[in-house]
N, C-alpha and C positions, 0 to 999 in steps of 0.2 A: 192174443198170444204172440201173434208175428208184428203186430207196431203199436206205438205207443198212440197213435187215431186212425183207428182203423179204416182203412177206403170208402166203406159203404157212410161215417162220421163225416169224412173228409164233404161228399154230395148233400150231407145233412146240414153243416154250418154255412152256406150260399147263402140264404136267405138273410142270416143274420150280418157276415162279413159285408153285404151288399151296403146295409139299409146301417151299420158302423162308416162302411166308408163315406158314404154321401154327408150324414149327420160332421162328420171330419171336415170334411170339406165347405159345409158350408159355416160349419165354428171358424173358418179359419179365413174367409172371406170378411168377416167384420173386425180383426183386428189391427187394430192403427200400428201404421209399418212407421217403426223409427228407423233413419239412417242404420246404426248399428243394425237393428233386427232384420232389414234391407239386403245387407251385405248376407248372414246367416243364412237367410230362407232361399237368396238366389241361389246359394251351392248349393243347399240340401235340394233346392225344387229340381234342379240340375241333376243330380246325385238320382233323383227317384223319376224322373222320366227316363233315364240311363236302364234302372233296373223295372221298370215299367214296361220297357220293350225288352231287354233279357226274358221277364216272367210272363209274358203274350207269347215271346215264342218257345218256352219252355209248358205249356200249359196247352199252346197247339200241339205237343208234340203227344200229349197224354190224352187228349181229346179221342173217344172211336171214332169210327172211321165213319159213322153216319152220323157225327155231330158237327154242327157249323160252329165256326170261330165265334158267333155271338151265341148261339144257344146257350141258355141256362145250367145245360146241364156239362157246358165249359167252367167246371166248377174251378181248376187250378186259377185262374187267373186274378179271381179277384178276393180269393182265399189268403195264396201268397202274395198279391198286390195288396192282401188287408194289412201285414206285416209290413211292408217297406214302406207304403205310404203312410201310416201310423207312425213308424221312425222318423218321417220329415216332419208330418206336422207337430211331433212333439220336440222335436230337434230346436224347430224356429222355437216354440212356447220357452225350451230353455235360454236360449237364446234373449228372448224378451225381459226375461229375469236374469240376463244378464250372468246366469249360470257357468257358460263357457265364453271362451276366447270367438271373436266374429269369425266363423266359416269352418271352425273344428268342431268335427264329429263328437259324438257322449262317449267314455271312454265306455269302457267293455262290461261291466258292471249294470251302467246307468242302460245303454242301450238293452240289456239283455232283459232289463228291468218292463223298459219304455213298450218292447215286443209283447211284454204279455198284457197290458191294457188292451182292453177293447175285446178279448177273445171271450167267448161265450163260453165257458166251461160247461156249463148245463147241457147243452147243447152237445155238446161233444160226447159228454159223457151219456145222455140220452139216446144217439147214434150208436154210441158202444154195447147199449143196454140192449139194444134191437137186435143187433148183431147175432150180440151173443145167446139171443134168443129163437136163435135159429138152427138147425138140422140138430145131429146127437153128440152133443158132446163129451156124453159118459167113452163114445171108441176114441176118443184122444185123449182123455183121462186117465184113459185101463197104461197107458205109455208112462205116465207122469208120476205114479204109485209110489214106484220106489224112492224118488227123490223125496216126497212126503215122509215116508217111512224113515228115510235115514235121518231128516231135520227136526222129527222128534225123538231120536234116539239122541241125537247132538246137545238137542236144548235139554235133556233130563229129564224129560216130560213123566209125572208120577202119578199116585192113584193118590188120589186125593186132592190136589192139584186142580185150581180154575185157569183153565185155558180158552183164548180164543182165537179163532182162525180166522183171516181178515183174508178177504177175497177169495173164500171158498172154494167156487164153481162148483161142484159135486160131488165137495168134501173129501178129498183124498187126505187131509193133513188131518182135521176133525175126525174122522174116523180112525185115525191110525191112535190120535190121543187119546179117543173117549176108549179104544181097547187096551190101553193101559192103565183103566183107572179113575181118568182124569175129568171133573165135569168140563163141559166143551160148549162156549157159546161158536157157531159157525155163522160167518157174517158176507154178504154178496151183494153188488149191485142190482144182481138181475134175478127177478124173480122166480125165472123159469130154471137157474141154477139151483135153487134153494129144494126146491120139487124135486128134482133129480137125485138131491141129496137125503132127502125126505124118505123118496122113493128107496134107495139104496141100505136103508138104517131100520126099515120098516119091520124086517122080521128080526131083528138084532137089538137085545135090551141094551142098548148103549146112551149115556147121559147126554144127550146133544139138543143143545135150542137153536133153532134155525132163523136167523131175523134177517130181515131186509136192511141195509147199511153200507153208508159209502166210505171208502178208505179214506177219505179226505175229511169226512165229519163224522167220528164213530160215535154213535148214541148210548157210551159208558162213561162212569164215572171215573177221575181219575184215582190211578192206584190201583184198578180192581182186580185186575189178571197178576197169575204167578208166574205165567207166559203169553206170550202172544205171536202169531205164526204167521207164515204167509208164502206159499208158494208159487212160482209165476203167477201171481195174480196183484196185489198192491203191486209190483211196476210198472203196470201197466196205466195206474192212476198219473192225469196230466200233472199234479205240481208236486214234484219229488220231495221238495224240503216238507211241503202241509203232511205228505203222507210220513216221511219219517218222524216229524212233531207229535202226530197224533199213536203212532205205533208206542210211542214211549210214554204218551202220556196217561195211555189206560193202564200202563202196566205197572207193579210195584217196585219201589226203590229196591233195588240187588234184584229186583226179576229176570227173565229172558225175552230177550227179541229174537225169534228165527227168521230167516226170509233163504230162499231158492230162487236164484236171479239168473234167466239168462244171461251168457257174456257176448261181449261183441263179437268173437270168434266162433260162435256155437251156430248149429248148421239149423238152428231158428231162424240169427240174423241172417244168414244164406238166404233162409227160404224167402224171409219179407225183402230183400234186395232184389228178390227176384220177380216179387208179385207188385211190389212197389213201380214198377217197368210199369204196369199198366194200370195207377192209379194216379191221380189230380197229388202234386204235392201238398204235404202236411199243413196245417196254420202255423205260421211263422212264430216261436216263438215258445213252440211249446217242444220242450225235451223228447231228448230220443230213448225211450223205455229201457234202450239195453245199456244206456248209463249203468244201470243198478249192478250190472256184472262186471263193471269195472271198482278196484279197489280201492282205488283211491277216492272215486266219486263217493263210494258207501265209507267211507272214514270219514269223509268231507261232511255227509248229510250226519252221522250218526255221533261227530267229536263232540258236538253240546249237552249232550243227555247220552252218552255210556262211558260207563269206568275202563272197559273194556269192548274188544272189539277180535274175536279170530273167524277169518275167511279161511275160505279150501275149496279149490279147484276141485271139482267133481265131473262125474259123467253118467249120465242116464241115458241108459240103450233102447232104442223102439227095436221091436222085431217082429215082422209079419210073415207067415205062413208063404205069402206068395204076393206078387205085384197085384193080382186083385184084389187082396186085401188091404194093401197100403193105397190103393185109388179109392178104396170105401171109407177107407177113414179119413184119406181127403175129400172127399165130394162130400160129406155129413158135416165138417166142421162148417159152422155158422158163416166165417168169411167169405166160404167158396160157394155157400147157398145162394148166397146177398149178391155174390160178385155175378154170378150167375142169372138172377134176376136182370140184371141192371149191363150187362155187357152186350154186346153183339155176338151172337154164338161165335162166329169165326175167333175173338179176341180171347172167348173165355179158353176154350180149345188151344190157342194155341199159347197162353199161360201155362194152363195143366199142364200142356209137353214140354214147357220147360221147366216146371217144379219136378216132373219126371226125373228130367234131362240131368236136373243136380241131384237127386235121389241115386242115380245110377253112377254117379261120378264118385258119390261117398260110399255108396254100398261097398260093404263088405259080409255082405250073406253069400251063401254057394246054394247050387240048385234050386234056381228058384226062390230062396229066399231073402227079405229084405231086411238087413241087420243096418242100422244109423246110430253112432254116437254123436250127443249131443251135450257140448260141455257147459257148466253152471256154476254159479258160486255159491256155496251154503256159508253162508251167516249166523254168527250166533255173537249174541252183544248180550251185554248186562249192564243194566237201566243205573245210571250212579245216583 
């Protein structure tokens, strides 16, 4: 929910970023340097010892405080050194083909291209799976309801009507559908969402099949939905274009796409800017999730496949009885379990006081209570 690879991801791709960069390096030890490709590789090599030591000491800064600068579990360094130095050595390959001009960088396009080689997505998103399989996340669900509810009233969601909800978690949007009527496939990376949602439907005759599915590779036919939905959940998937390709491609010609996107102003991105402070930087290369709440990015991903396209600022309120309850429903969500496992109690501590610290800055509850708006975009497209 708060980043587009979550922290506990971030410690999980080490292994793979490690055993990428060395394979790079030594591809790149047997190629015959021409004069031209000579001139090329000495800037770029130049260029990534530069940011080589920027991301060493950007990487000790995120490091706890009982890990050493080589320990393993210094996972920023060679995470985000898997990005810059995958820039150079594909920089010279273009260069050898003679691609660019000697010594100029790939313009913005190609590099942005060049960053996502070599990332493990599996991986990532396997890290993400764990995560979110962790403490209860129906108490930060019970928050997210209404925005479900409004994005099927948006899309026209009907009784009769085949819908599916693409990144489920515990079915807020699937259940808001299948009580209109509508049969409802609900689809989730992680299994232990599906359960919860399972859980939840159990005493309620409502039409819902619950399947294991990745936003990225949905296991439907195309055409098959009359809608297809998704709230905070597909932005959260790492390659934004495969997940808008594949939201349209299940759906039928004139159908619906809904989606519910955090924005980059929404006191989400607060919160992960804040939890971010004390995690290894992201892999190089992969987008930042609250893209999706920006408009223009979602026109961008959605102009090839919708006839139409109308966004609307919105806002969905958390509201807790009392500060102990808004620390319960922090300390449950999966993030704060993982992060908790895995931090120095001192660090984890004094994170929580600062997710506080911004909790009390935006509150607007009285007496004890804790009232947060948090604003999003609803989407509603039709499939051309």
């Amino acid at each position: 929910m708060v980043d587009a690879v979550p922290v506990t991801t971030r410690w999980r791709v080490e292994a793979a970023a490690s055993s990428a960069a060395a394979r790079w390096t030594r591809d790149e030890s047997r190629v015959h340097e021409s004069p031209r490709w000579s001139r090329c590789h000495d800037r770029a090599e130049d260029r990534d010892v530069r940011s080589a030591r920027v991301h060493r000491e950007d990487a000790a800064a995120h490091c706890p405080p009982d890990v050493e600068a080589g320990d393993d579990r210094a996972v920023g360094r060679s995470v985000t050194g898997m990005g810059r130095g995958l820039w150079g050595r594909n920089h010279a390959a273009d260069c050898r083909r003679e691609r660019c001009p000697a010594g100029s960088p790939p313009d913005r396009s190609t590099r942005a291209r060049l960053e996502l080689v070599g990332i493990d997505f599996e991986q990532i998103k396997a890290g993400a799976k764990a995560m979110w399989s962790l403490g209860d996340y129906s108490l930060l669900a019970a928050g997210l309801e209404p925005a479900a509810r409004d994005l099927v009233d948006a899309c026209g969601v009907a009784s009769g009507q085949e819908v599916l909800d693409v990144a489920t978690g515990s079915g807020n949007c699937a259940i808001a559908a299948a009580r209109k009527g509508a049969r409802v496939v609900a689809s989730d990376l992680t299994p232990a969402m599906l359960a919860l949602g399972r859980a939840r439907t159990a005493t309620e005759d409502l039409e819902i099949e619950w399947i294991e599915a990745d936003a990225e590779d949905l296991p439907f036919t195309t055409g098959r939905f009359d809608c297809v939905t998704s709230v905070f959940g597909a932005m959260i998937a790492p390659r934004q274009d495969v997940v808008a390709s594949e939201l349209f491609r299940v759906v039928r010609p004139g159908g619906t796409v809904g989606m519910a996107n955090w924005t980059p102003e929404s006191f989400m991105k607060k919160m992960g800017e804040v939890t971010s402070r004390y995690a290894p930087p992201p892999p190089a290369g992969v987008p930042d999730a609250f893209r999706w709440g920006e408009e223009e990015t979602v026109r961008s991903l959605f102009e090839a496949f919708a006839s139409s396209v109308q966004i609307d600022r919105r806002i969905v309120t958390w509201t807790y009885g009392s500060w102990d309850e808004m620390r319960s429903v922090g300390e449950n969500f999966g993030g704060s379990v993982m992060a908790k496992k895995m931090m120095p109690p001192s660090m984890f501590a004094q994170m929580g006081e600062d997710v506080e610290a911004l909790f009390r800055e935006h509150n607007r509850g009285t007496e004890g209570t804790v009232v947060i708006d948090n604003e999003y975009l609803q989407v509603v497209a039709h499939r051309a």
